[in-house]
Structures are given as C-alpha cells and as structure tokens.
C-alpha positions as CSV (number, residue, x, y, z in Angstrom):
1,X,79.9,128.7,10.4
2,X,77.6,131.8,10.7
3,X,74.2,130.4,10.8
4,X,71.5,133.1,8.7
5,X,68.3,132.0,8.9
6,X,65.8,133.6,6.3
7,X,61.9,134.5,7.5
8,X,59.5,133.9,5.3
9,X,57.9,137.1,5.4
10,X,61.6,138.8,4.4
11,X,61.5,136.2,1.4
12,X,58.8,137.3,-0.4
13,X,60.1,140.5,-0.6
14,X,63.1,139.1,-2.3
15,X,61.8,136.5,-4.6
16,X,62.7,137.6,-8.4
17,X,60.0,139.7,-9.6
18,X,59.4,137.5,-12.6
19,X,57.9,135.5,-10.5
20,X,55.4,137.4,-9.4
21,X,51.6,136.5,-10.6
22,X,53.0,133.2,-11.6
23,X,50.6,130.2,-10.9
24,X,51.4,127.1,-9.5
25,X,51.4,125.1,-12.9
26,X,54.0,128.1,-14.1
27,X,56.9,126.7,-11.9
28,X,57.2,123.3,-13.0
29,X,60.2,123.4,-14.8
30,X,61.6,121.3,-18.1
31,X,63.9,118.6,-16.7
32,X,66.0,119.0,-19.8
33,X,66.9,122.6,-18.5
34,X,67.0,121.9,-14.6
35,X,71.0,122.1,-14.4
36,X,71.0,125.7,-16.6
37,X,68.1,126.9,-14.1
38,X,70.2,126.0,-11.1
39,X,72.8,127.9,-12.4
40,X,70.6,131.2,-13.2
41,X,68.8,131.2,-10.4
42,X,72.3,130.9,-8.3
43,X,74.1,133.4,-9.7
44,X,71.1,135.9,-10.0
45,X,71.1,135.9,-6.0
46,X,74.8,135.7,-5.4
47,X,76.8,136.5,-7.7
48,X,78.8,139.5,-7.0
49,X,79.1,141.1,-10.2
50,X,75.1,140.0,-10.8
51,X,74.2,143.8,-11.8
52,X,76.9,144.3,-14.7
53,X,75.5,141.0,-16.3
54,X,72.5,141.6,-18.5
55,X,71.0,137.8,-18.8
56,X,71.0,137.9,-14.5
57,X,69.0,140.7,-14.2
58,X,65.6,140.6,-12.0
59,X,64.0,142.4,-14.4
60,X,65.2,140.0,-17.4
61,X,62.5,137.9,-17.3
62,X,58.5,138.6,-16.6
63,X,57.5,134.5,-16.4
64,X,59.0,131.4,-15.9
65,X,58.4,130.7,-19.8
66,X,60.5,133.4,-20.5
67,X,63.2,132.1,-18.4
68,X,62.3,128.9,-19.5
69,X,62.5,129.5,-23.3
70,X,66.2,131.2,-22.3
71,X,67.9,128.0,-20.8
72,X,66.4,126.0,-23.8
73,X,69.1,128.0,-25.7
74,X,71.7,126.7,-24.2
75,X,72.9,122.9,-24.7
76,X,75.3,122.6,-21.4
77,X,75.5,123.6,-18.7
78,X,79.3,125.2,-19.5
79,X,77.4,127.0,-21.9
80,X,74.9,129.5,-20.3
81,X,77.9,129.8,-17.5
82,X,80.4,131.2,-19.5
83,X,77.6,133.6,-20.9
84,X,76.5,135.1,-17.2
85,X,80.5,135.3,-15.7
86,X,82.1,138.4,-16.3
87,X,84.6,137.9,-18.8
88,X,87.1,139.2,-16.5
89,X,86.5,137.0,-13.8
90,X,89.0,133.9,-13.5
91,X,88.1,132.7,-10.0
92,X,84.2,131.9,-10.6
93,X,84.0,128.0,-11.4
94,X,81.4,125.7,-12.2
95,X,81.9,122.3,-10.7
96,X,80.7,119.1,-12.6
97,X,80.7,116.6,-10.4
98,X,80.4,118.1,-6.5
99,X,81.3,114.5,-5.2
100,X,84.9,115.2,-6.2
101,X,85.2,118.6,-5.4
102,X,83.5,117.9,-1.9
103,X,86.3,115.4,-0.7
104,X,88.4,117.0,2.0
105,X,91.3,118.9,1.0
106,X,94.5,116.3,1.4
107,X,97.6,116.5,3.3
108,X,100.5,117.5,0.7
109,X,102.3,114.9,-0.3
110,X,104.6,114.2,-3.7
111,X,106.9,111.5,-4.4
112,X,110.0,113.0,-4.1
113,X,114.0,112.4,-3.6
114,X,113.5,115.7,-1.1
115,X,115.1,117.9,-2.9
116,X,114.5,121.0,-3.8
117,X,116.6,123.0,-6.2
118,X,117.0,126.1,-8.5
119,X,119.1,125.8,-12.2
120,X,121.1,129.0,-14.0
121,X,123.1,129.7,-16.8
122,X,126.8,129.1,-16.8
123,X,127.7,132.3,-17.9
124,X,131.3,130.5,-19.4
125,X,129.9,128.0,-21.4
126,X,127.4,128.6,-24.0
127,X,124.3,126.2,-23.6
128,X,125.6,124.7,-19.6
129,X,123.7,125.0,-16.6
130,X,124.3,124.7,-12.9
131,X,121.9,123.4,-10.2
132,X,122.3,124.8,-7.0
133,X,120.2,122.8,-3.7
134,X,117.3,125.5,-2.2
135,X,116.7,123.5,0.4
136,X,116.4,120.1,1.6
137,X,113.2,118.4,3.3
138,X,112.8,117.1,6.4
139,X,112.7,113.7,6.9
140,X,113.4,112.9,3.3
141,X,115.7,110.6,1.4
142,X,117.7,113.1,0.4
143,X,117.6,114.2,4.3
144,X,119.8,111.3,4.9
145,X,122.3,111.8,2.0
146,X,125.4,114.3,2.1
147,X,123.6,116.9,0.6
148,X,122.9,120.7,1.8
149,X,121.4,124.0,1.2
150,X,123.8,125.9,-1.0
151,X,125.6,123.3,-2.9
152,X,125.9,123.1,-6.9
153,X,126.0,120.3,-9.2
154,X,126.3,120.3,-12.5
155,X,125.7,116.8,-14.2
156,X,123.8,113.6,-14.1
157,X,124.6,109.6,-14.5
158,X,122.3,108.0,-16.5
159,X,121.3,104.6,-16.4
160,X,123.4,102.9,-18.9
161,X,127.0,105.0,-16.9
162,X,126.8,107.5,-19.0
163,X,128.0,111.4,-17.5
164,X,125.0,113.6,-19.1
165,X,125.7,117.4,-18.7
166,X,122.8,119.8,-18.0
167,X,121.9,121.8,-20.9
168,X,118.7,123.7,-21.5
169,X,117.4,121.0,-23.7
170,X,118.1,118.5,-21.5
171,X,117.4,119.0,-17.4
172,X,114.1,118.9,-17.8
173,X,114.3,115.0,-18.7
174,X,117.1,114.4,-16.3
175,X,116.3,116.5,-13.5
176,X,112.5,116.7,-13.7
177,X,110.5,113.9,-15.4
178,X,113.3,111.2,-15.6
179,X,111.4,107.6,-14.8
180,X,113.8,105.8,-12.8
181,X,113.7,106.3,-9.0
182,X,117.4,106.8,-8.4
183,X,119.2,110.3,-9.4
184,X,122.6,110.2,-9.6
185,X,124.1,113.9,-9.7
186,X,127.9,114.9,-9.9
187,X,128.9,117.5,-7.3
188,X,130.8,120.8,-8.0
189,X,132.0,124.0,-6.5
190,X,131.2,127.3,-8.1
191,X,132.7,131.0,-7.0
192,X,130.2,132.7,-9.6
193,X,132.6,132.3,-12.0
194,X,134.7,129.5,-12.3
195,X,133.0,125.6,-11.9
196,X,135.3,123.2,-10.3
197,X,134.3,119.4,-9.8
198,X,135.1,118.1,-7.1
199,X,135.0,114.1,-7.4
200,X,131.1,114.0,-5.2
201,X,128.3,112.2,-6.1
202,X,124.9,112.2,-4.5
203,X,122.2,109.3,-5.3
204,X,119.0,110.7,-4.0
205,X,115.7,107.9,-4.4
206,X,112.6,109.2,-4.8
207,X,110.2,107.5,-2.3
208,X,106.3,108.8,-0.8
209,X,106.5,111.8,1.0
210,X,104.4,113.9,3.4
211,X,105.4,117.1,4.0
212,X,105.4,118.5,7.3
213,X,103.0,120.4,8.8
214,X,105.6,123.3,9.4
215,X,109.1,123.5,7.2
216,X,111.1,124.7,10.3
217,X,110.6,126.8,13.7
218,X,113.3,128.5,15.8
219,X,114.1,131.0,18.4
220,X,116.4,134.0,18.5
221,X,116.9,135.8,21.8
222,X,118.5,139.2,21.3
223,X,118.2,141.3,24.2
224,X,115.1,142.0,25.2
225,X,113.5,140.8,22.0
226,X,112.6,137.1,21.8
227,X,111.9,136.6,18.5
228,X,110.3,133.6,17.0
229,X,110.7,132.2,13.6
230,X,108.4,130.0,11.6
231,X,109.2,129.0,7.6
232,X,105.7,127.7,6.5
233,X,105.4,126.4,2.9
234,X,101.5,124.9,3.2
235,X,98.6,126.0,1.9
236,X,95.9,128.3,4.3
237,X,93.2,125.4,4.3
238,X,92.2,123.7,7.7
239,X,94.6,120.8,7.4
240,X,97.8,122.6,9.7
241,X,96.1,124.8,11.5
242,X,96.3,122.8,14.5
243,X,100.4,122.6,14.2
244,X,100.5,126.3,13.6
245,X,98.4,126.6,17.1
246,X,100.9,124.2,18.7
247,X,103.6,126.0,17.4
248,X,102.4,129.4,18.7
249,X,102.5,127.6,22.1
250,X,105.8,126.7,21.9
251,X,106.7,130.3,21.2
252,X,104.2,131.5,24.1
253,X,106.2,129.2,26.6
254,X,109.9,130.9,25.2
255,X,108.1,134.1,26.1
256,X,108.4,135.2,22.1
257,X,107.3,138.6,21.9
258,X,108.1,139.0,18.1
259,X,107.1,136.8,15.2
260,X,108.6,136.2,11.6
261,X,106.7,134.5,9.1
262,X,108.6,133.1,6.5
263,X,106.9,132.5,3.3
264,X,109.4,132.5,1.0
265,X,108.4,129.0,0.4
266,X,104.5,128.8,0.5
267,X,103.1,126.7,-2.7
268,X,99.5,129.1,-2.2
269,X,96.4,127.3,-3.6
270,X,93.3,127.0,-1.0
271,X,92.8,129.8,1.4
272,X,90.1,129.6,4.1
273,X,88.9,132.7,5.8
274,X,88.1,131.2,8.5
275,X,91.6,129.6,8.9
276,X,93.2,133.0,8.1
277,X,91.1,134.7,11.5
278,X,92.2,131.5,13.6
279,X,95.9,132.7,12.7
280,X,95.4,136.6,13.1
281,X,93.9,135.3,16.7
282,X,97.3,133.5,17.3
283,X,99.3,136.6,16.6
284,X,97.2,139.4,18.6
285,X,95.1,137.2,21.1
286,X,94.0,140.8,23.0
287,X,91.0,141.3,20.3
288,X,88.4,138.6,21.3
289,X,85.1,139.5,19.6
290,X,86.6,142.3,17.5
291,X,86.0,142.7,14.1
292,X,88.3,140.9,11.8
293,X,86.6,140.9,8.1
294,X,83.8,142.8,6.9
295,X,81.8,141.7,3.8
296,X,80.3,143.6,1.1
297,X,77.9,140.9,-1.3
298,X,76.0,142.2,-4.0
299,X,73.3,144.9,-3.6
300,X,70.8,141.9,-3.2
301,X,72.1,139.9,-0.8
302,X,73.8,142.7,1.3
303,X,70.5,144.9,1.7
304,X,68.9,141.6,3.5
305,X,72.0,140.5,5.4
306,X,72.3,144.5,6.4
307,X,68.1,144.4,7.3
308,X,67.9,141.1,9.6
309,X,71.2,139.6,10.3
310,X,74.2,142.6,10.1
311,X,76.5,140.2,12.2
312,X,76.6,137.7,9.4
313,X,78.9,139.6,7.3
314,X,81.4,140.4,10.4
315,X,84.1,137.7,11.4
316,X,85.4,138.4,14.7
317,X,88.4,137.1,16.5
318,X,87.8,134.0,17.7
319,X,89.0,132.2,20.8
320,X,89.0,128.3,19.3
321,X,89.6,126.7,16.5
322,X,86.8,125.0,14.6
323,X,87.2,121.6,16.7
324,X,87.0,123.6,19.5
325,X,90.4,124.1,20.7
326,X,92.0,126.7,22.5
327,X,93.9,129.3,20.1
328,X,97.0,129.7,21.8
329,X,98.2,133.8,20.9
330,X,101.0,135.6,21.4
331,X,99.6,139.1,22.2
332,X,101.9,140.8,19.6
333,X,101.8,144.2,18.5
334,X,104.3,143.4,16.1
335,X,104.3,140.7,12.9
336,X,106.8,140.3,10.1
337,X,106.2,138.5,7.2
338,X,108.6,137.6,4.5
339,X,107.0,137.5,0.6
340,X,110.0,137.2,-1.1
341,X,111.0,134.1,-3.7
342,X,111.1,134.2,-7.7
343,X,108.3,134.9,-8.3
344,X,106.2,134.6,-5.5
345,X,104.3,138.0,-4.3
346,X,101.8,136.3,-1.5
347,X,98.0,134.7,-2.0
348,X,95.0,135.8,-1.5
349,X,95.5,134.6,2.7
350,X,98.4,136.3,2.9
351,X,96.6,139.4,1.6
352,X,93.6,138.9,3.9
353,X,96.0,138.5,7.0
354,X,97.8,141.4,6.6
355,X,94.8,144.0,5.8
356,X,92.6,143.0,8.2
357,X,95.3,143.1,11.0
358,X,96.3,146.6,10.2
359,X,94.3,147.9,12.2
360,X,95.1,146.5,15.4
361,X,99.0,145.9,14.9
362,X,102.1,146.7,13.2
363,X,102.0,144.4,10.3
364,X,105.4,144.7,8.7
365,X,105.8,143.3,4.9
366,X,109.0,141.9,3.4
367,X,109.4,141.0,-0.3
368,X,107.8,142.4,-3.4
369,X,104.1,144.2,-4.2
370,X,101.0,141.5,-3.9
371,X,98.9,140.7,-7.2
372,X,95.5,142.2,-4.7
373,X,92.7,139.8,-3.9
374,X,90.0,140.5,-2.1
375,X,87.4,138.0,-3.4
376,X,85.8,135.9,-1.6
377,X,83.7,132.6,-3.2
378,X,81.4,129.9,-2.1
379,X,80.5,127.0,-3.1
380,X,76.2,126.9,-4.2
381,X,74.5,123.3,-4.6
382,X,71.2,122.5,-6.0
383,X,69.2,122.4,-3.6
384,X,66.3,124.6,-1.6
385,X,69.0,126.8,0.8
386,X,72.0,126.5,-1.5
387,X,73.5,124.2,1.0
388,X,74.3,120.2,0.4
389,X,71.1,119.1,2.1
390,X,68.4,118.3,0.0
391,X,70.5,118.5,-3.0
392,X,68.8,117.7,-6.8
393,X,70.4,114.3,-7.0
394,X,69.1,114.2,-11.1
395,X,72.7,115.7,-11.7
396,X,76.2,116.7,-9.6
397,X,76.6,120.0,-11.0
398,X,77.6,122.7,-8.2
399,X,79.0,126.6,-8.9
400,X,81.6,128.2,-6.8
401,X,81.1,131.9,-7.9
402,X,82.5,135.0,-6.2
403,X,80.2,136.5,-3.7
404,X,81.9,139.2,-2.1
405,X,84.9,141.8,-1.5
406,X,86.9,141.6,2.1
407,X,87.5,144.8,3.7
408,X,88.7,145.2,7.4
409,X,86.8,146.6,10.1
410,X,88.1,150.1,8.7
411,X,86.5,149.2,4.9
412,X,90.0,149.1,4.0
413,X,90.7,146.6,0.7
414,X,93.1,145.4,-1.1
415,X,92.4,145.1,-4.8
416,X,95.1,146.4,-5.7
417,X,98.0,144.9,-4.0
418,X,100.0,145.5,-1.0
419,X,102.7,147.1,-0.8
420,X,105.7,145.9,1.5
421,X,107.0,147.6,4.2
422,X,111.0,146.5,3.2
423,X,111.6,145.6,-0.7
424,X,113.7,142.4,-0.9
425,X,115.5,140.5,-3.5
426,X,113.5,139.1,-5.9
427,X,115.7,135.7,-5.7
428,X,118.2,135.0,-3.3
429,X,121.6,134.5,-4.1
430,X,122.8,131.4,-4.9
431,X,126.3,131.6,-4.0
432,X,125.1,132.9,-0.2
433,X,122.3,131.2,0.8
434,X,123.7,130.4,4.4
435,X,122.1,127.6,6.5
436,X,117.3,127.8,6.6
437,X,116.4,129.0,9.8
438,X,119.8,130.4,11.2
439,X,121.8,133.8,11.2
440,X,123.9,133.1,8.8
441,X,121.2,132.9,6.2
442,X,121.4,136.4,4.5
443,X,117.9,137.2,4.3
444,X,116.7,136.5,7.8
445,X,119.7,138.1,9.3
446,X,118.5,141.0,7.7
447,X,115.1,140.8,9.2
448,X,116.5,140.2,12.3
449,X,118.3,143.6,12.1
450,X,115.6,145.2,10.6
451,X,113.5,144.1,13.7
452,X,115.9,144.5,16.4
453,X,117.2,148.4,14.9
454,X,114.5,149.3,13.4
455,X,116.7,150.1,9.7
456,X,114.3,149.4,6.9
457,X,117.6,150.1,4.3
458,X,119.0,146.4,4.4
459,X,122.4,145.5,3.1
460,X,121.2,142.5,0.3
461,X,123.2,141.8,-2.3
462,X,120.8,140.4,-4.9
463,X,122.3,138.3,-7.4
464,X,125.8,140.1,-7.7
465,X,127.0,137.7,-11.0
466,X,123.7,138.4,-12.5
467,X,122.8,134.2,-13.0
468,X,120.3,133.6,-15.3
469,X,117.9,131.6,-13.3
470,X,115.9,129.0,-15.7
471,X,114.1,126.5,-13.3
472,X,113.3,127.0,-9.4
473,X,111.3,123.3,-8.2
474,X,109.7,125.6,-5.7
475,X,107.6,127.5,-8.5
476,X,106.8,124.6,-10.3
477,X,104.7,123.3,-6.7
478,X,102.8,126.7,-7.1
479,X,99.3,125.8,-7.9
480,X,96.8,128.5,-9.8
481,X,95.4,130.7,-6.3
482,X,92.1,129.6,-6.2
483,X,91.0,132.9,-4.1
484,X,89.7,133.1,-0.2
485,X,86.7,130.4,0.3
486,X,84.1,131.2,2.6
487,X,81.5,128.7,4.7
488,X,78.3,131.1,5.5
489,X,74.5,129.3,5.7
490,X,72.5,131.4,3.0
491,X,69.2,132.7,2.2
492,X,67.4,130.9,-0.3
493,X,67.0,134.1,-2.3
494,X,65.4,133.2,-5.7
495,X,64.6,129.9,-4.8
C-alpha cells in the first residue's frame, strides 16, 4: 500500500473554506446528521467528478450551519447520496453495513453437477432446443461421467420417468433451477441439421464445488517458439494470484517465450490494481521500478498528491507479491490475450493490463471491442484519515466512490474501449469446438498460427448454420464489473 502521509501545515491550506473563521462550538455537529456529513465531507475531497456537482462544491457552504441545515434535509443516508453522484455514474456505491462488505473476497465456489453448457434453437422444429456441453470442470462430478466438450443433448428425465423435451418455456426449470440433485439428460448427435438420438444418458449430481485456481495450462513447442497457454476463468482479486505466479514458473522452467491468455471464460467482477501490476510483472519481468499506472484524482486531491507526494499516484513494477513472494516473469516482449465469448468483451483488469503494458511490449488482443473502463474507486470509512482505524462506530455506513482515471506512463486511457488486434467470433461454433487447451480446438489453433506466422486474417468459421443461441451458463456466472479497486492511505482532506 502506498503510504501518503499529510503535514499539518499542507492541511490547512486544504481544509474547505467554509470552515474558515469557524469557532470551536461551530463544529460540533447534530448526531442525527453525522452519517449524511460523512458522506459530504467524503465525497467533497475525493470524489472524482466533485467539481460537476453543485451541493460538493467548497464554496457551497460559508458555516457549518449552513452545511448543517443542508444534511437536515435529507432523511437517509441513500438520500443525500443519490443527490451528490453524477447521474451517470453506476460504479460509485454507498455501503451500509462496512462489516459485510469488509469480509475477504471468497474463493469461487457453486454447487454444481460441473457442467457447463450453451442451448440453441432447433432450426427443424418449431419451439425445440438443443444443448450442446461448453466445457466440463475439473474435478467435478460431471468430470467423472462420460461426458465431453462438444456433445449435444436434447431432453431431460424427470423425476416421476417421464422424457421432458427442451422447449423455450421449459429449460430453464429443467436445466437451470430444477430442485433435485440428480439431472438426467438424453444424449444425441447433431450435424447442424439433422438430430439423431443415440440411446446415451448422462446422470450428472450436483455436489459443493471449488473451482480451481486456474481452468487449464499447457505447452506448445513449435520451432523456436515455446508457447504457453493458460485458460483463466477467475476474477482479478488477490485470491489466485499466487497460482498464476506458480504457473508463470512452470512456464519459466519450459523456457516459454510466448504467452496466451485465454479468457474466453473469465466471470469478471472484482479487479485489483494492485493484482493487475503483479501480473503485468509476470509477463515482462525486465521493468522493475518502471512506471505501470499513473493517476489523475480530482483537481483537489491531485494538486496536493502532485505538491508533496508525486510518487503516490505512480504504481511501478513490482518484484513481489503482497505477501512478499517472489514474482516469477517471463521477460516477454510478446502477450496474447483472447476476449472472445457471447458476450464477453474483457473488464475493467483486462483493460488496465493491456494499456498500461503497451508501452513496454507487444500486447496483442483477440476477440471483440472492450466497453472502456478506466475508473478506479476506493473504499472511504468514517473516520479521521478515511481509513478503518478510528472509525465512527455510532453507525456502519462506508462509500466506495470513484476517485480517479488510469492512464499509462504515456497518459494513455482507455475510456473508450480497446480495440483488438484480430476480431474473433463472437461465439464459437458449436458443431467444432475441438478438445479446451489442445490444437484441435479451432480458436486456439488459430492463435497459434497467428503467433507463429504472424497472419492476423484467420480462417474462423463463425456459426456456419446460423444457431440461434438462447442460454450460455457461462454468461449467467458473469457478475455486474464492479470497476478497478484501489488500496492508497489518504489525506484527511476536509476532515
């Protein structure tokens, strides 16, 4: 964590000038109003929008009564936030209960028959669909069941014997939120055309499931390029970051000198910036103390950072994790990451990764156009620094509002999107999905030949029947992005 310490002579010249003059007896505040001034008086110093909103300007308010005799206008706290956030902005949050929120993030798990699965339209039969398997996980039930990528289905058993046939107003009961543990499904072959049964069934039981820290890694030595491959479907938080560094040693002692990451997969949510650095550090590993993101706050808070601590909005390349470990890198001058899946056009790390190592490397992007993210938030308690010591303990309120923009060490942003290097299917083809992780799945072949000729015009046939695809259990794991978090010790502007 960057440590900013603020000197009290530089305070002063910060505190809001309605607080000027003010006596002593002027600051004691109205307990009824305590949680709304928290909230004020945190997003008047950090908030990043701060001088579009009226009601947060430093020259609202002359006195504390005048402040004062504002908050009493509000009845929640919900209230006089939804007033100050721009109406625009969807990634500011106000946190009830801090207590909650401050629990660790968890290791992903479901309960789950390990399955996952996309459904179309038959196009033969008005009102039929067919399931076809995505993929299966590791170490599941349905690991141990004769089940595999690629394979279609096309009805249920229910529990009183019954043969159910997947229609649009039914899979979601039988396929999705059905209560029993056991699924049953009948097994069929499909040409894109004609469905043939062919006398299978698969029983898959759902059971507790933790999903592994990485989906699958792999190897491909072709000539002089040893490329490795890692299919990662986690989130960017702290919780695998030490598997991804083990990984990268694994690939360091196969001498990899290229590097897929496949994404295809990834369910999003919680990005951490510093997590995102740790991994740019694994890729290049020949940019120790270089700058990786550069910060831009609000005209407030950037004109003191800028004044007394300019190194506080730099992150540089580290060398170890947050524990303390060794990164392990690859010295690559050369990263490939794959973006593509229905629907899915990166987060908000994938976004900061490939930016901010633009610079430095060939960053090579395979899938669709990114949504553009470059917001960064942090999380503001009540208390004296902002930080969870000292905290108010009259209530548990807490805001998480949006503090700053990322750029890379060239001021280079993202806020609108990145575009990929190699535009790929939007959905892979369900009738030649080839076996996760090896050649003969069509999309990573097509990398592989991309990386190894240097031809960005690949040879995909997307979706040659035209299927309808209704339902991909993939999409359904995607959680809303909640943005790039950031841990940085603050001034106690305001305060």
């Amino acid at each position: 964590m960057k440590e900013i310490i603020l000197k009290p002579l530089i305070l002063i010249l910060f505190v809001n000038l309605w607080l000027q003059g003010c006596d002593k007896s002027d600051n004691e505040l109205n307990p009824s109003v305590e949680v709304q001034d928290f909230i004020w008086k945190g997003l008047n110093a950090y908030y990043l929008y701060q001088e579009d909103i009226d009601d947060l300007s430093d020259r609202r308010f002359s006195s504390n009564q005048q402040l004062e005799s504002y908050l009493t206008g509000f009845d929640t706290p919900g209230a006089i936030f939804n007033t100050l956030k721009k109406n625009s902005d969807s990634r500011t949050l106000l946190i009830e209960n801090y207590e909650i929120a401050d629990t660790p993030e968890p290791l992903r798990t479901s309960f789950t028959n390990g399955m996952e699965f996309g459904l179309f339209k038959d196009l033969n039969i008005l009102d039929t669909i067919i399931g076809v398997v995505s993929h299966i996980l590791p170490n599941s039930q349905a690991a141990t069941n004769n089940i595999s990528r690629g394979d279609f289905f096309y009805a249920v058993i229910n529990e009183q014997t019954d043969t159910i046939y997947l229609r649009e107003d039914n899979y979601k009961a039988l396929l999705i939120e059905y209560p029993q543990d056991t699924l049953k499904l009948l097994m069929a072959n499909f040409d894109g055309e004609l469905l043939e049964k062919n006398d299978l069934r698969v029983d898959l039981v759902k059971k507790n499931y933790q999903y592994s820290p990485i989906l699958l890694k792999n190897v491909f030595n072709l000539g002089a390029k040893n490329i490795g491959y890692l299919l990662y479907n986690n989130d960017f938080s702290d919780n695998y970051i030490e598997d991804i560094n083990a990984t990268i040693l694994e690939f360091k002692n196969q001498s990899v000198n290229e590097l897929i990451i496949d994404l295809r997969y990834a369910i999003g949510s919680y990005s951490d910036a510093r997590t995102v650095t740790e991994i740019a550090a694994m890729i290049t590993g020949q940019f120790t103390d270089e700058v990786f993101i550069k910060e831009t706050w609000n005209n407030k808070a950037q004109t003191w950072f800028e004044l007394n601590q300019p190194d506080s909005v730099v992150t540089k390349f580290p060398t170890r994790l947050q524990n303390n470990s060794v990164i392990n890198n690859l010295n690559l001058t050369d990263v490939y990451i794959i973006l593509n899946g229905d629907g899915f056009s990166g987060s908000s790390a994938t976004e900061l990764l490939v930016n901010n190592l633009d610079p430095y490397i060939n960053v090579h992007v395979l899938g669709t156009k990114t949504d553009g993210d470059n917001l960064g938030a942090i999380k503001l308690y009540d208390s004296p620094d902002y930080d969870a010591f000292n905290v108010n303990e009259n209530h548990t309120y807490a805001l998480r509002p949006v503090v700053l923009t990322l750029h890379n060490k060239e001021d280079q942003t993202y806020s609108s999107g990145i575009t990929p290097t190699v535009s790929l299917c939007s959905m892979e083809d369900p009738l030649n999905l080839g076996e996760l992780g090896e050649t003969s799945d069509p999309l990573l072949d097509e990398v592989l030949q991309y990386i190894t000729t240097g031809d960005s015009g690949l040879n995909l046939i997307c979706n040659p029947f035209e299927l309808e695809m209704l339902y991909n259990s993939i999409n359904s794991q995607r959680v809303f992005d909640q943005g790039t978090f950031i841990k940085q010790d603050l001034p106690n502007l305001g305060r």
